[in-house]
C-alpha positions in Angstrom: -0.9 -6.1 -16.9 -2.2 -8.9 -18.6 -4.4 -11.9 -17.1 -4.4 -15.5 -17.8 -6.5 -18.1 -16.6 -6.4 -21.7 -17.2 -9.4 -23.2 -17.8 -11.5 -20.9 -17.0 -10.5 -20.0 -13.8 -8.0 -17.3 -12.2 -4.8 -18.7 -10.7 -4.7 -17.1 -7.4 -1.0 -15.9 -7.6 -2.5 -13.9 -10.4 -5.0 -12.7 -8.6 -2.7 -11.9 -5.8 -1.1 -9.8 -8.3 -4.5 -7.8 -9.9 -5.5 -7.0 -6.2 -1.9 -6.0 -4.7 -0.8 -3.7 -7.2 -4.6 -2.3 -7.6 -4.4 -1.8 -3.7 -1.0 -0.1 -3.7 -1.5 2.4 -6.9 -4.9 3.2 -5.4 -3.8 4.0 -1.8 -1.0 5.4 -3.4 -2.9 8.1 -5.2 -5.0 8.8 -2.0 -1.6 8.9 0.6 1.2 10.3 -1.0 -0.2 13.9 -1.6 -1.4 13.9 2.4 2.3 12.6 3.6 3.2 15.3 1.2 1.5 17.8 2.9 2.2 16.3 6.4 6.0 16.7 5.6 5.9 20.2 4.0 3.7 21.3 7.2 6.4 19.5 9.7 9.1 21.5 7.6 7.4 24.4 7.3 6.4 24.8 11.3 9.8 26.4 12.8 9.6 24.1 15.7 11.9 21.7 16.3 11.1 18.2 15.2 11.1 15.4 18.3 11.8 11.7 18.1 10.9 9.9 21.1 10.3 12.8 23.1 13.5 14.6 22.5 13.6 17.8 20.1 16.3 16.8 17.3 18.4 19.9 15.6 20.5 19.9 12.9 20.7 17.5 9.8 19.1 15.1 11.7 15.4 17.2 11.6 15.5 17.4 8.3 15.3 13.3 8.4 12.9 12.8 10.7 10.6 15.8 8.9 10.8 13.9 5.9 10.6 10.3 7.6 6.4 10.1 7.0 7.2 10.7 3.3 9.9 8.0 3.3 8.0 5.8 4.7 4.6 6.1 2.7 6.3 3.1 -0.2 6.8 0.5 3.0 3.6 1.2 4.8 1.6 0.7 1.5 3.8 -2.6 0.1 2.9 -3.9 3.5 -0.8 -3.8 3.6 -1.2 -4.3 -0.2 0.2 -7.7 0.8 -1.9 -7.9 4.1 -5.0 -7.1 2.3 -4.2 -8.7 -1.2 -4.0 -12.0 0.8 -6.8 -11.6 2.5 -9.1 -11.3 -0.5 -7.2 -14.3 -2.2 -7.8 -15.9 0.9 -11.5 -15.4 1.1 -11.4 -15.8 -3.4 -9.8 -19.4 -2.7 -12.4 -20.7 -0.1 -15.2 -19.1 -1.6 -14.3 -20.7 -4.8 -14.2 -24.5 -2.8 -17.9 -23.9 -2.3 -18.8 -22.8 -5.6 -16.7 -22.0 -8.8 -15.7 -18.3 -10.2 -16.3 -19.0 -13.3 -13.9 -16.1 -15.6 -16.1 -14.4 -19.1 -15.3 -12.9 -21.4 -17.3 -9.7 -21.7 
């Protein structure tokens, strides 16, 4: 990924960016492994999986033993956006008080 600032200073789309896909590659590492082992447990238990109360059998368990591990992409896109705007956000107004100023190290 590479960075570009103009003037000195970070756009915030590109920041947006840094923090979004650092937040979903990060919590990525961290969740998939434990949805992993969440799913192989629910697969694994010989009892019957239930969706809103009710036991389900048949092609249908298989889908909702493996649901937690289908849904691991979506539940981490949505927060790396959540929380990827929030620090832009608080970026953006902190640099209306005083400038970020970008180095090179």
């Amino acid at each position: 990924m590479e960075l570009r600032t103009t003037g000195g200073q970070l756009k915030p789309g590109r920041a947006f960016k840094l923090v979004a896909t650092g937040y979903f590659l990060g919590a990525g590492v961290i969740f998939l492994p434990l949805f992993a082992l969440v799913t192989v447990i629910s697969l694994a238990a010989g009892v019957p999986p239930t969706l809103n109360g009710e036991p389900v059998g048949g092609n249908g368990a298989i889908l909702v033993s493996i649901l937690p591990l289908i849904m691991v992409p979506v539940i981490l896109a949505i927060q790396a956006v959540m929380f990827g705007g929030l620090a832009v956000l608080g970026l953006w107004l902190y640099s209306k008080r005083k400038p970020i100023p970008i180095v090179e190290g």
